[in-house]
C-alpha positions in Angstrom: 0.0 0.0 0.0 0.8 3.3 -1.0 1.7 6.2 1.5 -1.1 8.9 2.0 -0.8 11.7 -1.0 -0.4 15.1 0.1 1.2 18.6 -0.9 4.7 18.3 -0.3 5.4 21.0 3.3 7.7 22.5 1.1 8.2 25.3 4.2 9.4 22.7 6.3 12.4 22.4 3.7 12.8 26.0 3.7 13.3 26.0 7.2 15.9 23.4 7.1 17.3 25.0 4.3 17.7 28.5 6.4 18.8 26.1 9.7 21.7 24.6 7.6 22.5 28.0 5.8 23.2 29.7 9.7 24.8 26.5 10.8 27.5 26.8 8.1 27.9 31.0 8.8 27.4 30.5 12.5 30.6 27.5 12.3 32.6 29.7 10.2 32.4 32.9 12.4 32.7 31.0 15.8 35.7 29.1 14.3 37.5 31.9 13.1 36.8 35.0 14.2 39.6 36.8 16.5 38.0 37.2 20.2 39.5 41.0 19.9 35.9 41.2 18.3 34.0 39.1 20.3 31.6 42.3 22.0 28.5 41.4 23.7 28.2 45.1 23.9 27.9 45.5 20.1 24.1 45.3 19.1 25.4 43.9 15.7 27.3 40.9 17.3 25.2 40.6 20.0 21.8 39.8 17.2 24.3 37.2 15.5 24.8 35.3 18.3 21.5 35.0 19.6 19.8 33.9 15.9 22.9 31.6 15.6 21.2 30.5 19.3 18.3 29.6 17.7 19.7 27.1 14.9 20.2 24.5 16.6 17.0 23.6 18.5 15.3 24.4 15.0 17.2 21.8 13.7 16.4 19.1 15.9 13.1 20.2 16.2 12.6 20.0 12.4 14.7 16.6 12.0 12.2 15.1 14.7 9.2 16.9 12.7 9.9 15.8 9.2 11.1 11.8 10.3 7.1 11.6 12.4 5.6 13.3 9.7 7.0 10.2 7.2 6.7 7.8 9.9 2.7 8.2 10.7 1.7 8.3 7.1 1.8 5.0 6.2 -1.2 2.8 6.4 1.3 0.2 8.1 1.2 0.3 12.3 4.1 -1.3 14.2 6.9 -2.8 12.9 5.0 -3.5 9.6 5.8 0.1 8.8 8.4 0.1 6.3 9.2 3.7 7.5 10.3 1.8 11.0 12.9 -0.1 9.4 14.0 3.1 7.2 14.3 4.8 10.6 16.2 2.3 12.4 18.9 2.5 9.5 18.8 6.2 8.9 19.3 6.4 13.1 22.5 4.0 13.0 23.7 5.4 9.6 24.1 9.0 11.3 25.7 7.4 14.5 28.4 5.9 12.1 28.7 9.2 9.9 29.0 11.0 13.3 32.0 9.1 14.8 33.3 8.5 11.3 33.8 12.5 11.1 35.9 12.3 13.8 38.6 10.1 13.1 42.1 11.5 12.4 43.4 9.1 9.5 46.7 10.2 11.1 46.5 9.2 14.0 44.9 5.8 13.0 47.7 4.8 11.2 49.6 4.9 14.5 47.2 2.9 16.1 46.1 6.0 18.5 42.4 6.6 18.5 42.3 10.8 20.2 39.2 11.1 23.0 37.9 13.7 20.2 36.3 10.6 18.1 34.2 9.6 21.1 32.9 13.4 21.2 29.2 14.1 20.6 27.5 15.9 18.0 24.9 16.8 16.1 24.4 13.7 13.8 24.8 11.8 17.0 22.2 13.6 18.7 19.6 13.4 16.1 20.3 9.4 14.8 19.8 8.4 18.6 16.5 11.0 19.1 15.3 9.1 15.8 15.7 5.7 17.0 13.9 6.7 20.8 11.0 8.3 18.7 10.8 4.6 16.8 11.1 3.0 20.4 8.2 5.3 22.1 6.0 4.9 18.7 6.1 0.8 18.5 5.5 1.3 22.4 2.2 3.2 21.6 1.0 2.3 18.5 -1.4 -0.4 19.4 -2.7 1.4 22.8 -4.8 5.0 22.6 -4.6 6.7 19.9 -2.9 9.9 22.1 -0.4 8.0 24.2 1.9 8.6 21.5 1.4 12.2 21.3 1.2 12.8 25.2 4.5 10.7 25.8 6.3 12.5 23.4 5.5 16.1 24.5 6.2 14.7 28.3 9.6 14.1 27.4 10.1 17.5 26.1 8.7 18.9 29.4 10.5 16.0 31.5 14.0 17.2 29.9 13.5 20.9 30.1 12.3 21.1 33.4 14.8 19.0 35.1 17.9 20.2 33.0 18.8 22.3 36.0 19.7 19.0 38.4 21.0 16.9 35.4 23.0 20.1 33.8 25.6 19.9 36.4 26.1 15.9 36.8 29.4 14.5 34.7 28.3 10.5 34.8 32.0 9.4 35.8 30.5 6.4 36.7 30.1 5.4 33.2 32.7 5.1 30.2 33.5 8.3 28.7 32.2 6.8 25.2 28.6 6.5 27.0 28.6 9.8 29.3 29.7 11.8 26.5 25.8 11.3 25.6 24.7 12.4 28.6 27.3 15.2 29.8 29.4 18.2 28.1 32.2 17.8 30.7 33.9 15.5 29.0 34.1 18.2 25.4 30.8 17.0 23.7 29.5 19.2 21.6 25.9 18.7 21.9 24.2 15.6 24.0 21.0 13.8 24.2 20.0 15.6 27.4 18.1 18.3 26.6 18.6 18.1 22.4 15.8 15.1 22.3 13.3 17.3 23.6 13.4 19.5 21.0 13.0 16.3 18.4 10.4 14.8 20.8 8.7 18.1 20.3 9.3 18.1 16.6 7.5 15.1 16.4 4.6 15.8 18.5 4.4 18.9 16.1 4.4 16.3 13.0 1.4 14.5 14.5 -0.9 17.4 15.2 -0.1 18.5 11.3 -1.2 15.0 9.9 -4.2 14.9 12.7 -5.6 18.4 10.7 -4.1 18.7 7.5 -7.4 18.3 6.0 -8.9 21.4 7.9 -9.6 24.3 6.0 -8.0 26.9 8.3 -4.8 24.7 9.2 -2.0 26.9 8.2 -3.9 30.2 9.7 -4.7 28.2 12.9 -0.8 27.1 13.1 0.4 30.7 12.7 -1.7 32.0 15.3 -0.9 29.5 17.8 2.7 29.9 16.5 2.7 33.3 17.6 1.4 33.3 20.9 3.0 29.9 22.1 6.3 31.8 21.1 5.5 35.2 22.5 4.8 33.5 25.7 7.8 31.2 25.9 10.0 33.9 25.2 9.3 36.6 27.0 6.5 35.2 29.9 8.0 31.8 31.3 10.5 32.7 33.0 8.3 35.3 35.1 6.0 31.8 34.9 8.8 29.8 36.6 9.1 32.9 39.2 5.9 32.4 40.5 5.8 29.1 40.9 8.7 28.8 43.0 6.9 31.3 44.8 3.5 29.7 45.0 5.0 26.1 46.0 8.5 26.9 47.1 10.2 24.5 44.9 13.6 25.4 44.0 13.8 24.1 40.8 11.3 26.3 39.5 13.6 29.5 40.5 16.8 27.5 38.9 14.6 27.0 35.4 14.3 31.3 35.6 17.6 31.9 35.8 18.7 30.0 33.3 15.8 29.2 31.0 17.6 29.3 27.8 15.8 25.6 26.6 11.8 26.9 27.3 12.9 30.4 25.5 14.2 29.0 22.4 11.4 26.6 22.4 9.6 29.7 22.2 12.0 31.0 18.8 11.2 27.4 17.1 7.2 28.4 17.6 8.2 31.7 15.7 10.4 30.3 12.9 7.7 28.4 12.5 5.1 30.9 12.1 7.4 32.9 9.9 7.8 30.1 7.1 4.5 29.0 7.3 3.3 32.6 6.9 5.9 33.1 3.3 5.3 29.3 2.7 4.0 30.4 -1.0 7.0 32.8 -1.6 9.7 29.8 -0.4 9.5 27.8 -3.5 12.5 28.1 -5.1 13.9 25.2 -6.7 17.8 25.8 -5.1 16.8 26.5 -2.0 14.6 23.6 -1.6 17.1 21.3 -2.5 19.6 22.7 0.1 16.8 21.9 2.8 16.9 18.6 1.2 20.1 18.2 1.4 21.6 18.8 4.9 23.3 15.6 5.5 25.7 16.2 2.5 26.4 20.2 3.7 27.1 19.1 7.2 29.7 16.4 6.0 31.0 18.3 3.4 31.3 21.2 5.9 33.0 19.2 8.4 35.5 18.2 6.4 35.8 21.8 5.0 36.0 23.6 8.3 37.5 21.3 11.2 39.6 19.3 8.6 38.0 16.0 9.2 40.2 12.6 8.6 43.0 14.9 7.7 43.0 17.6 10.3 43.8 20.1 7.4 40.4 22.2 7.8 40.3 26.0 8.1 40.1 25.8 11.7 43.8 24.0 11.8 44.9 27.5 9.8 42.5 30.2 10.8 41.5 30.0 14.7 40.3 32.8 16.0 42.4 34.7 13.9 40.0 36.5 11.4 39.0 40.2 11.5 34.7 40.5 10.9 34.8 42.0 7.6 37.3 38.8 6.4 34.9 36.8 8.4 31.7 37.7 6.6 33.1 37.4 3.2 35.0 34.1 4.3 31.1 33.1 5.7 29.8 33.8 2.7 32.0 32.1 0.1 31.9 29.1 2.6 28.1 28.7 2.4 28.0 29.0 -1.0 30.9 26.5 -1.6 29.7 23.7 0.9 25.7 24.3 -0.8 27.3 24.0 -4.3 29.5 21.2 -4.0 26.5 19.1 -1.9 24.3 20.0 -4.5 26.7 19.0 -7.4 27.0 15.4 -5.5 23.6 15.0 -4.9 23.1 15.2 -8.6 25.5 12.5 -9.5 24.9 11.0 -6.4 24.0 7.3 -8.1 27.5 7.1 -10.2 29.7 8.3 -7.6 28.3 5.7 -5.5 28.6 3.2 -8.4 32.3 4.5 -9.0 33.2 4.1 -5.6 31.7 0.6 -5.2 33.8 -0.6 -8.1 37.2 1.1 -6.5 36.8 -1.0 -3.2 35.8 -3.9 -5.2 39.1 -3.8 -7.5 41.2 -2.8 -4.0 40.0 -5.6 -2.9 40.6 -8.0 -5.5 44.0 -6.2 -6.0 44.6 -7.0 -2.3 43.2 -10.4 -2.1 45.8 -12.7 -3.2 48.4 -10.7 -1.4 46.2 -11.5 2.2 45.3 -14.7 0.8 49.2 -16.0 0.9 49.7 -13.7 3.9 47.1 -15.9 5.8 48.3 -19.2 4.3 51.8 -18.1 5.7 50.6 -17.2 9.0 48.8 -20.3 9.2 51.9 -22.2 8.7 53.8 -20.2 10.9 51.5 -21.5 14.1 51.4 -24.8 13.0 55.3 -24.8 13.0 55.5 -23.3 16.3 52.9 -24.5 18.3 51.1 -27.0 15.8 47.5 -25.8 16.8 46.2 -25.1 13.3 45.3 -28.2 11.9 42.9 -27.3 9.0 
């Protein structure tokens, strides 16, 4: 059976589109701009850094969107849904990419593997949130319709809420490999505690768009509801959390004020929202489409660009912190377009370079296989000689 037809939410690709776009400028500047610069005084510098701020939990917010949006569509429940087992590979696929983009070739070759590869990222991040969302949806699917729904909002509420107490804990009970998921301390760039919320939101988001994407006034409902949620989160919540500590002298509820930098860009998500969904009908153009369709390639191809991935011969190796802003905007600029171009450029030939690159490990390999075939037959030899355990 066929997947439910529907208009392509070509705004949701314009969204990731502008979310990848800051990601690359927002890298570049961090990366390389001299900290001589780096004024929190200067209204100029001060507005970069808070929309660069708001990237990231668009991001995951739209990663978790689009991958429930997919998932529910299907006629299929449970693990009949071929969009489960698409999920479950996509999930491990980025966990590989991630910790694949963090090997130093160099390194390798001297057998050293550097605590940098067992780092934390993005791709991490959002592979593991899409595997939980499989987990909570073939938990839910054949019990009340809004279990699945309710659970994932509570995690987003769960995580936020008590990001104060967790915030501060560093897991050294547990291999550095596993608490670099859980904990910053160890120099992970991003972990699973708070960033699935904003998936697990994402996702909740999906399934109240395919619940009413039949109703006449969907997109004018959404925007409205866009607008306040994110008014409110941004500048009410913390006065919110205020109150409450107030009213029931929980502490917590003071810590969440002071630092309520997850609930507030919660509240920025509601308004990119509302702002593509309000141009949606202007943000059809063909390029920028495909760069919202295209994210995984930019962010490898950025990586590798920028923080010298493999190699270690990126930008950052040459260029830390070192940059004056005009050089930085222009190298910002040329580094957006470059990474977008050459992503685009393989996604077109995508199929052949694939094809070419099967056909080089398959004649490396059959290059290398009678060498390692006699290699074996000699080492085989060797321990039968020496300690004649190798009888066949």
């Amino acid at each position: 059976m066929l997947e439910r037809k529907s208009t392509r939410l070509y705004f949701i690709d314009a969204i990731r589109a502008w979310a990848i776009l800051m990601m690359l400028q927002g890298h570049f500047v961090d990366g390389l701009l001299d900290n001589a610069f780096r004024d929190n005084t200067s209204t100029g510098y001060a507005l970069w850094k808070y929309f660069r701020g708001m990237t990231a939990p668009v991001f995951f917010t739209v990663s978790g969107f689009i991958f429930t949006y997919l998932l529910v569509r299907v006629p299929q429940t449970g693990f009949d849904n071929p969009r489960v087992k698409k999920g479950i590979k996509r999930g491990l696929e980025l966990l590989a990419i991630g910790y694949l983009l963090r090997l130093n070739l160099g390194g390798l070759l001297q057998g050293k593997l550097y605590d940098s590869f067992f780092f934390v990222d993005v791709l991490h991040c959002i592979g593991l949130s899409i595997l939980g969302i499989i987990g909570i949806y073939l938990l839910t699917y054949s019990k009340k319709l809004f279990l699945f729904p309710v659970v994932l909002v509570s995690m987003t509420l769960l995580l936020f809420i008590f990001e104060p107490i967790y915030a501060s804990t560093t897991f050294r009970a547990l291999p550095d490999a596993f608490a670099n998921y859980l904990t910053r301390a160890n120099g992970s760039v991003f972990t699973i505690i708070p960033w699935l919320g904003y998936t697990s939101f994402g996702a909740f988001i999906a399934l109240l768009f395919t619940k009413y994407e039949a109703h006449q006034y969907l997109y004018q409902w959404a925007i409205g509801v866009s607008i306040l949620a994110g008014a409110l989160l941004i500048f009410i919540s913390s006065d919110l959390f205020v109150v409450l500590s107030e009213l029931t002298g929980i502490q917590l509820f003071e810590a969440i004020a002071l630092n309520n930098y997850l609930f507030i860009r919660l509240g920025d998500v509601f308004i990119a929202f509302a702002v593509f969904m309000l141009f949606r009908k202007w943000l059809i153009n063909s390029t920028f489409l495909k760069i919202g369709q295209s994210t995984l390639s930019i962010y490898i191809i950025h990586f590798i660009i920028l923080y010298g991935s493999l190699t270690g011969l990126g930008l950052y190796r040459f260029f830390d912190h070192s940059l004056s802003p005009a050089m930085a905007i222009i190298g910002a600029i040329v580094f957006m377009i470059a990474c977008s171009f050459t992503a685009l450029l393989y996604e077109k030939h995508k199929v052949s370079i694939k094809g070419n690159l099967k056909n080089a490990v398959q004649a490396t390999w059959s290059a290398m296989e009678p060498f390692l075939r006699a290699s074996f037959s000699k080492a085989r030899l060797l321990l039968h000689k020496l300690f004649g355990l190798v009888k066949n």
